[in-house]
Every structure is written in structure tokens, then in C-alpha cells.
C-alpha positions as a printed Julia matrix, in Angstrom:
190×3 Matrix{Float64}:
  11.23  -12.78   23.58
  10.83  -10.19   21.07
   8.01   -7.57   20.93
   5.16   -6.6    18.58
   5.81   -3.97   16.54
   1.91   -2.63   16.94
   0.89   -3.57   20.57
   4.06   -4.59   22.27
   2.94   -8.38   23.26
   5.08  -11.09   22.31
   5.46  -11.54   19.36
   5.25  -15.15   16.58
   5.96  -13.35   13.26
   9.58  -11.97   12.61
  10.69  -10.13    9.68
  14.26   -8.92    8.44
  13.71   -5.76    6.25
  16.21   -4.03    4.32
  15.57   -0.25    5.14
  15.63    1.94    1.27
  16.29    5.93    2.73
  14.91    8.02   -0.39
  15.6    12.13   -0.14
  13.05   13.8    -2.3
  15.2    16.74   -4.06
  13.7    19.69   -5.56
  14.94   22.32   -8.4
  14.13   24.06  -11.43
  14.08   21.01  -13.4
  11.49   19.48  -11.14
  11.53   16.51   -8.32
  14.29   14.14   -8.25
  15.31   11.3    -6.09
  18.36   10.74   -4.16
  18.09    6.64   -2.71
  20.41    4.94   -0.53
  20.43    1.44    1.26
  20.08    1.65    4.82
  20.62   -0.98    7.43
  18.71   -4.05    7.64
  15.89   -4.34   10.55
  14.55   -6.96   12.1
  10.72   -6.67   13.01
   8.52   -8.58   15.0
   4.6    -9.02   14.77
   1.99  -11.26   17.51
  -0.56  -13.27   15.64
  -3.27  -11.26   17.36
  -1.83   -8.18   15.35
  -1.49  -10.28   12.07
  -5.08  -11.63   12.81
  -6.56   -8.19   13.36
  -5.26   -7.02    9.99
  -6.47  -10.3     8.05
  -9.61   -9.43    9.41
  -9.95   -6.44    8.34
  -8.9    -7.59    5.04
 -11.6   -10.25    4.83
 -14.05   -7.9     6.53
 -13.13   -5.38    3.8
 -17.26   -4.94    2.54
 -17.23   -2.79    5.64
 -15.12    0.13    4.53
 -15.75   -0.84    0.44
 -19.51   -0.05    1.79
 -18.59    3.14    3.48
 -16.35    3.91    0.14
 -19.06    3.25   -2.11
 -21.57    5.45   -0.45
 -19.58    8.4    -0.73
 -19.09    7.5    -4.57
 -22.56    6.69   -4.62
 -23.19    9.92   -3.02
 -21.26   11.91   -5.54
 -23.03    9.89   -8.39
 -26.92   11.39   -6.97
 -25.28   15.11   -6.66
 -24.23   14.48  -10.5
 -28.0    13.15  -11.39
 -29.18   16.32   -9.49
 -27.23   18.73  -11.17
 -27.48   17.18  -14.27
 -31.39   17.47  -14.55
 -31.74   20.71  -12.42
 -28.81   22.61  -14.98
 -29.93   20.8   -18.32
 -31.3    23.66  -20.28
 -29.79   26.67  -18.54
 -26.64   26.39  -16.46
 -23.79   25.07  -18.95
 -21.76   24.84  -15.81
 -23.43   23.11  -13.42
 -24.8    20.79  -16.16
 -20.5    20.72  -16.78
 -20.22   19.84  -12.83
 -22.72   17.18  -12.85
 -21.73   14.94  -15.63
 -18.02   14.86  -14.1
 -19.52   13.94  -10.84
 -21.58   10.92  -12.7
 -18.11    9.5   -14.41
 -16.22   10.3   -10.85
 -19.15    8.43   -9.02
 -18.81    5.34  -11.28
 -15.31    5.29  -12.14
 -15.2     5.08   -8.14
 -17.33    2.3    -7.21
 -15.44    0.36   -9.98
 -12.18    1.44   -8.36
 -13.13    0.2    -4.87
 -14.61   -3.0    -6.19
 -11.39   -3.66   -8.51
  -8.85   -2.9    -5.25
 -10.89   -5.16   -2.52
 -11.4    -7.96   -5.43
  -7.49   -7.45   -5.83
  -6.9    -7.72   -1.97
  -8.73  -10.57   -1.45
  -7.56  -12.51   -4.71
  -3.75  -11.87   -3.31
  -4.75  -13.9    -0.6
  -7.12  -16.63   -1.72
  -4.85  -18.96   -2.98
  -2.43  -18.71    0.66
  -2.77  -21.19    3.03
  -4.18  -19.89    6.23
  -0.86  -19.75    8.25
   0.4   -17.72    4.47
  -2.34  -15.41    4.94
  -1.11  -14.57    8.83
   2.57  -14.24    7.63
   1.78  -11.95    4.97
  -0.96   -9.93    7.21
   1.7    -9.68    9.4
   3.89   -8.06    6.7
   0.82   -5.68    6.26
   1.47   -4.75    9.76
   5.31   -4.04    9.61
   4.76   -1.91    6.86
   1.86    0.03    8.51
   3.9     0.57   12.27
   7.13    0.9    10.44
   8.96    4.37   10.56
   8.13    5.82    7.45
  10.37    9.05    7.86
  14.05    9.6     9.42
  14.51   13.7     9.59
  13.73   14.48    6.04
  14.33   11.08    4.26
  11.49    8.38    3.17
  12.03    5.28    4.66
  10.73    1.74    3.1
  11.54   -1.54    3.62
  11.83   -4.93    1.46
  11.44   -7.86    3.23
  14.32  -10.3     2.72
  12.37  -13.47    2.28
  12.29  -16.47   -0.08
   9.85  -14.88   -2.58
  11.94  -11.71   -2.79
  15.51  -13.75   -3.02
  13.94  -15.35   -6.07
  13.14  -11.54   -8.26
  15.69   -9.98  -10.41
  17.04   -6.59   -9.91
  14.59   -4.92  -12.47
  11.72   -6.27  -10.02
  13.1    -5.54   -7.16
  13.05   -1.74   -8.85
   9.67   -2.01  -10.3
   7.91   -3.12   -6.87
   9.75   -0.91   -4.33
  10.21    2.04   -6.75
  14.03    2.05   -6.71
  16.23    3.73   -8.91
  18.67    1.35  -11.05
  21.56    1.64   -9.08
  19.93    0.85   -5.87
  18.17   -2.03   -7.45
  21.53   -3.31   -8.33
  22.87   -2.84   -4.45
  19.28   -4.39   -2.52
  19.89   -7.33   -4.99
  23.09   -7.94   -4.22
  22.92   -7.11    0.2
  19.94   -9.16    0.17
  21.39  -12.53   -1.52
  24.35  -11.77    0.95
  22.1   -12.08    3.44
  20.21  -15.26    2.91
């Protein structure tokens, strides 16, 4: 019986992952990236785990409240400086109005991200929603880092068999080449 990646109980949900090592180079000309495929993993998730994480998901108006308040927060200090500064700091008057747009532009941020979230789910059946919470949890207990290389993973799974390499690049942020190489080990592996 296989373990849970997160707690270590037995687990229901099992994922194969194709492991992408990425080695972020620096020089004059700025940042580059240096990719390579890595092996494929197999990872393993309980339902309590997957549960857990689809709860927090559909709990989300917890932490979007505690998001917005800091926005919100932000938004008063700009009101405050704003009419305290009108007429004779130019700066703080400056500082006030930037923290009215960041205060709005925000909220709308958090309210567009959870509204995202739970859309992505809506239309999944309720054993869907586990499998893909459970994916949520591989990716958040995955090593993310092997010495000094980024490690990320695409799961090798019906829905990702059926994108083309360009998606495959857009979505996991691989270079052409590697996009080409995941495409190709992960149709040899179905």
C-alpha cells in the first residue's frame, strides 16, 4: 500500500508526474533558462489529504476575507492620507491615491482568483473535484528544488495526453525544445 505524500496514511489517489529540472542561469545579458526532462514519479495522495485541500478551496471566503481586509486596510490609509495631505503635502497626497488604486485593484484581484478557483471546479463531479484536489496536494508536498535546479511536474493523465506541444509549453512554462521532448515521453508513456 502506498503512502500519502502529505501525512503518510494510505493513500486512494495516485499520480505519475513527469519531473521538468529548470537551472535558472545568470549573465550580463540577463536571466536565462537551462530545462531538462527528468524522470517520471509516481505520487500518492489519501482522500483525507485531497478532502482537506477541497475544503479549503470551498472554504476559500476565509482567507479572501483575511485578504480583503488588508486591501481594505490599505484602501482607509489611502482615504487618510488623501484628505489629511490634500492642500499641503504633494507627497503624501502622491502616497495616498496609490494606496486607493492598490486597495481596489486588490479586492478585485482576490475576488477574480477565488471566483476563478471555484469556477475550475464547479462543473467536476465530486469524485473530479477530490482527484484534482489531490493534484493540488502533489504539487504543494512535491520537491520543488534538487541542489540548485527548479523542479515541476506535469501530470501524465488523459487531459494532458490530449494538449499539443505548444500547450504543454504555455501551461508548464517550458521552453520549445522541452515541450517537444514532455510531448513525446508522455504519449510513450500512456
Amino acid at each position: 500500500m502506498e503512502k500519502c505524500l502529505s501525512c503518510g496514511q494510505a493513500a486512494e489517489f495516485s499520480f505519475q508526474a513527469l519531473e521538468i529540472r529548470t537551472l535558472h542561469i545568470r549573465d550580463l545579458e540577463g536571466e536565462k533558462r537551462v530545462q531538462a526532462l527528468g524522470e517520471c514519479k509516481e505520487f500518492h495522495v489519501c482522500r483525507n489529504c485531497a478532502q482537506a485541500q477541497l475544503d479549503k478551496l470551498i472554504g476559500a471566503k476565509k482567507t479572501m476575507g483575511s485578504q480583503t481586509i488588508i486591501y481594505s486596510l490599505i484602501f482607509l490609509l489611502g482615504i487618510f492620507l488623501s484628505i489629511n495631505f490634500w492642500t499641503s503635502n504633494g507627497a503624501f497626497r502622491l502616497l495616498g491615491l496609490a494606496a486607493l488604486v492598490c486597495g481596489v485593484l486588490g479586492n478585485i484581484s482576490v475576488y477574480k482568483k477565488n471566483n476563478a478557483d471555484r469556477e475550475s471546479y464547479s462543473h467536476l463531479t465530486q469524485e473530479q473535484q477530490l482527484a484534482k484536489a489531490a493534484w493540488e496536494c502533489v504539487e504543494a508536498h512535491a520537491p520543488s528544488k534538487d541542489d540548485i535546479n527548479d523542479l515541476t511536474y506535469i501530470p501524465v493523465t488523459p487531459e494532458t495526453l490530449e494538449l499539443k506541444n505548444g500547450d504543454l509549453m504555455i501551461l508548464y512554462k517550458l521552453l520549445p525544445e522541452i515541450a517537444v521532448e514532455a510531448y513525446k515521453y508522455i504519449h510513450l508513456r500512456k
